[in-house]
Structures are given as structure tokens and as C-alpha cells.
N, C-alpha and C positions, 0 to 999 in steps of 0.2 A: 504493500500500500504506500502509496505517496504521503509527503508530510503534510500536505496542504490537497484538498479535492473539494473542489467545486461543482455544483451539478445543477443545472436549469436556474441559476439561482435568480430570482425575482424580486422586485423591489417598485413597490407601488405608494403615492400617494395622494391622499385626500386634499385637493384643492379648493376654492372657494371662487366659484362662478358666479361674478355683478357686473352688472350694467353699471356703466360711466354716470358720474352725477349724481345729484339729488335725489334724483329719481331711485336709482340703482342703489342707494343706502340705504333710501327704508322700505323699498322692497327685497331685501338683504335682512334687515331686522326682523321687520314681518314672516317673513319666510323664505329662509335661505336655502340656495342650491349651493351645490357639490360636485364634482368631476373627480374624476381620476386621471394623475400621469405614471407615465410608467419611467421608472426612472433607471432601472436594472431589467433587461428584459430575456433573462431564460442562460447568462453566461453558464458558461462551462469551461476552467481547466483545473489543470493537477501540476502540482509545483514538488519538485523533488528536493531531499533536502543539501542544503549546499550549493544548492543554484541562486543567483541572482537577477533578480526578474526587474526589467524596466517596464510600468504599469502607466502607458500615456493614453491621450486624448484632450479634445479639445474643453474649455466651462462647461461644464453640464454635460458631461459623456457619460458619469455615471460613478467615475474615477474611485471619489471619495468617500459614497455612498456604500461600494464595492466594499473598501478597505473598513468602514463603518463595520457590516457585517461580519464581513472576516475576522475582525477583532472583538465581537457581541457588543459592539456599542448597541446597532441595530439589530431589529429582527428580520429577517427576511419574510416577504411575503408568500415565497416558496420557493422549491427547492429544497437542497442540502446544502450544508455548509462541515469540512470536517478537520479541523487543525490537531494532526497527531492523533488524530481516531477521537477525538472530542467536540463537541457540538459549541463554538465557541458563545453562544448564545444559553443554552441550557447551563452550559456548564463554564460562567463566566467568571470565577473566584478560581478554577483551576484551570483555566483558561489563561488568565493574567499573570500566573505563574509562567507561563509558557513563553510569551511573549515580551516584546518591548515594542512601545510604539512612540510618534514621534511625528506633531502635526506643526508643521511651519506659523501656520496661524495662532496655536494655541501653546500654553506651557502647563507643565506637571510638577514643575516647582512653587513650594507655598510662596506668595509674595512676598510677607514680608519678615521672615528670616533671610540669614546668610545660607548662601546655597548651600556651603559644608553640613549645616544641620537639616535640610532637606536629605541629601544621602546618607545621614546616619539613621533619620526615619525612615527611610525607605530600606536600609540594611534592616531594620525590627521589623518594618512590613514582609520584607519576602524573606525572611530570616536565613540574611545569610552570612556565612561564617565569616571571624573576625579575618583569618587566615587571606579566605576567597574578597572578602573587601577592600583589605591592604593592598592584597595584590590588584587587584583591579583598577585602585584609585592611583595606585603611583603608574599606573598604564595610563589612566585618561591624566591625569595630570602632566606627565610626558607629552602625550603626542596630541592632544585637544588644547593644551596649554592653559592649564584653571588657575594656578595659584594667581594671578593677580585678582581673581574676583570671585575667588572661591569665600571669602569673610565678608561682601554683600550680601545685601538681601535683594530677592529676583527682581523687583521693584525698579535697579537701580541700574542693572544691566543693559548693556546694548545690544541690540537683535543678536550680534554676532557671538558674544558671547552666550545669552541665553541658549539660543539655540546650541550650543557646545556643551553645555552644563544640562541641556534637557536631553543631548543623544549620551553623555555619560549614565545619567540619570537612569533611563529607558535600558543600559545594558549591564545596569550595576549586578543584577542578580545574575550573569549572564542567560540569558534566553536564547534558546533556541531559535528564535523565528522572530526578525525584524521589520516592523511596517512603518512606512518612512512615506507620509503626504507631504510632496514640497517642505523637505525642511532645509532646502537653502532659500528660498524664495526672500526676497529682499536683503541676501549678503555679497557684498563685494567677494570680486576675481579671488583673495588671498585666502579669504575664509572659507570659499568654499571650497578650493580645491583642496584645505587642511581637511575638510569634513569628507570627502571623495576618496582621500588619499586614509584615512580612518574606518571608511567601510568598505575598500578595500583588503586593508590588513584583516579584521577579523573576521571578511568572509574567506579570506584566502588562511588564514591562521587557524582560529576556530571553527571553520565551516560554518558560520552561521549563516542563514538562509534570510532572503533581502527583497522585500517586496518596495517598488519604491515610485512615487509618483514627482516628476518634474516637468519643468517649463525648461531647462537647460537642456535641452534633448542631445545638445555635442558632446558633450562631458560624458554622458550617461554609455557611451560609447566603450570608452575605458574600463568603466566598471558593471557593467550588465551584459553575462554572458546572450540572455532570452529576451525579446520583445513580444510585448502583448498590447496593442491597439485598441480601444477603445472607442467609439463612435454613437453618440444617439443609444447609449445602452446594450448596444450588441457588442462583439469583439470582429474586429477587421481585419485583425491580422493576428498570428500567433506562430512565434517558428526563433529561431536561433538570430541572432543581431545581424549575422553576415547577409542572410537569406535575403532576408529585405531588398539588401543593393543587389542581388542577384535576379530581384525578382522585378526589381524597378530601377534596371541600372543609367537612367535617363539622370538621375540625381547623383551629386558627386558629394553631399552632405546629407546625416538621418534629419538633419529639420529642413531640407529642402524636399526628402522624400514625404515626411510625415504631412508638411503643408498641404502640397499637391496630393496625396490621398484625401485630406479633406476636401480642399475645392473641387475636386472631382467629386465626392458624396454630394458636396451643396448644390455642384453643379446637377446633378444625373435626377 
């Protein structure tokens, strides 16, 4: 069995259908209508462990919503979902064991402590050995570079660093299985290539398995053996990173290929 299996998986939401105006508010109040979008529509794959998956598409392809599921934030509206033979939904406290995750947008550090005493809480949370924490933090302190704002509190930090201290954070207990929405998204050339050059080593070191969504699609080059496309909810493409240019060798960059498969979708 794969570490990761996907099957038909679906994802639906309840919308709110008004009419523009005056009008359309208080016959909204009075009695409101509802639609449905579909926002996930029927994916399917299996991710094996040790691979490193690049997970694209354009706003609203479904991307996020995907990774939601996969990690039980969400529930699916159907399908399967199966991380390590565990239903990450059902089974979302040993699920969270499992993983680390890590959303550009959001952070997992408390505000307003010093991040150092966010990872000694999070060592009591996933309880992990003094041994396994030592050693892990003189790794992210090395090659993430924490000590100068490791005694802030998250509060205080700049994107660049937060987001350094939220992927240490995300892998303190090490997990198995890393899910990464845009988490360079608004960091400069230096920092992210520090953050690239990071998940590289411990997918290459520790095998850990990398599920990951960006807008940097060049970059993603170097460190994503697999490609998977996303489009309007469906997947558009799915096959090894080479494949791609072999398969659309009119492009001499993956974001010139990826562009042109969209404008052909919007076009067709």
C-alpha cells in the first residue's frame, strides 16, 4: 500500500444565491436560496513514501482544499482519503502525529511568546524525546538559521523568519509526511532558496515524503521529483517532472508549460 491514496475524492460547497441590490437582500432574508460548487471533483492519486510531489494549479483549482482534506482539517464530501492506512479525518489526533504541515498564509506558533517556548510546547505536545529534540533543534538552528529570533515572540517576526520557525516547528517531532501550501509565498530570492535547499536535505536525508503547493513553479524543479496539475478540481496532468517537457516540448521552462496548459483549458 502507498503512504498517501486518494480515491474519487470530492469536495462540495454550500453557496448563497442573491440577487444584486435591495431587492436581492430581503428576499435573501425572507427566504434564502443555496447552490452548490464543487470545489474537489472525484481526484485520484497514491503518493509513495519518499517521493516528493509538486501539487500546482491555478486560485481556485482546488489546491488547498485538496491539502485541507488530506491533513483532516476538512471532511470530504466523498471518496477516500488514506494517510498511512489512517482516515486523516476520522482519525485526526493520530493523524497529527503523523504529519507536519505548513501554510504560507497562516502560522502555528503562539503569538505572543518567544518562538523557543512554542517548541518546547510542542516537544510536550507530540512528546518527544529530550535526546530526538536537541538533536533536531541544533539541525534547524544550523541550517534555517533561528538563533537570532529564536527569544521573540511570533508577533515580532518577519515573514521570512516566521515562516523558518513555522517549517522547524511543523518537523520538530519529525513526521513522516510533509504538507507545505505556499510557504514561500511573499519571501525574497535568499530565503527561499534557504527553505528549498532544507527540504531538500530531509527529503533526501530522512526520506520524508513532501507534498507541496507553489507559485515558484522554476524552483520547484530542483526539488520535486513528480508533478501533479490541478485545474477546475480535476487533475490535468500527473507523471514524473521530466514527462511534462517531453510531453509539451514547445516550452523551454515548467511555468511557461504550466501557463499554456491553462490558457488552452480557458481557451477550449
Amino acid at each position: 500500500m502507498a503512504l498517501m491514496e486518494v480515491r474519487d475524492l470530492k469536495k462540495d460547497y454550500r453557496i448563497v444565491k442573491k440577487e444584486e441590490g435591495i431587492r436581492g437582500s430581503i428576499q435573501h432574508l425572507i427566504k434564502p436560496r443555496y447552490g452548490c460548487k464543487e470545489a474537489v471533483k472525484g481526484v485520484s492519486f497514491s503518493i509513495e513514501e519518499g517521493e516528493s510531489v509538486a501539487f500546482l494549479g491555478a486560485n481556485g483549482a482546488g489546491k488547498s482544499t485538496t491539502i485541507k482534506m488530506l491533513t483532516g482539517i476538512l471532511k470530504p464530501s466523498g471518496g477516500d482519503v488514506a494517510i498511512m492506512g489512517k482516515d486523516p479525518f476520522e482519525d485526526r489526533i493520530e493523524n497529527a502525529k503523523r504529519i507536519g504541515v505548513v501554510f504560507g498564509q497562516k502560522t502555528q506558533l503562539w503569538w505572543d511568546i518567544p518562538v523557543i517556548e512554542t517548541f518546547r510546547l510542542l516537544k510536550n505536545i507530540y512528546q518527544v524525546p529530550d535526546e530526538k529534540y536537541e538533536r533536531n533543534m541544533r539541525e534547524f538552528r544550523e541550517i534555517l538559521d533561528l538563533d537570532p529570533f529564536l527569544g521573540q515572540p511570533a508577533r515580532k517576526l518577519s515573514l521570512g523568519q516566521r515562516v523558518r520557525a513555522d517549517m522547524a516547528a511543523a518537523l520538530l517531532h519529525e513526521p513522516p509526511v510533509l504538507f507545505l501550501d505556499e510557504p514561500t509565498i511573499g519571501l525574497d530570492v535568499a530565503v527561499k532558496q534557504k527553505i528549498y535547499e532544507f527540504l531538500r536535505r530531509i527529503n533526501q536525508e530522512k526520506n520524508t515524503t513532501i507534498l507541496l503547493t507553489s507559485h515558484d513553479l522554476n524552483d520547484l524543479e530542483s526539488l520535486c521529483s513528480r508533478l501533479i496539475i490541478l485545474e477546475q478540481g480535476e487533475i490535468l496532468f500527473d507523471d514524473r517532472m521530466e514527462k511534462i517537457f517531453e510531453q509539451y516540448p514547445e516550452g523551454t521552462t515548467l511555468e511557461q508549460i504550466v501557463i499554456g496548459l491553462f490558457n488552452r483549458r480557458s481557451c477550449g
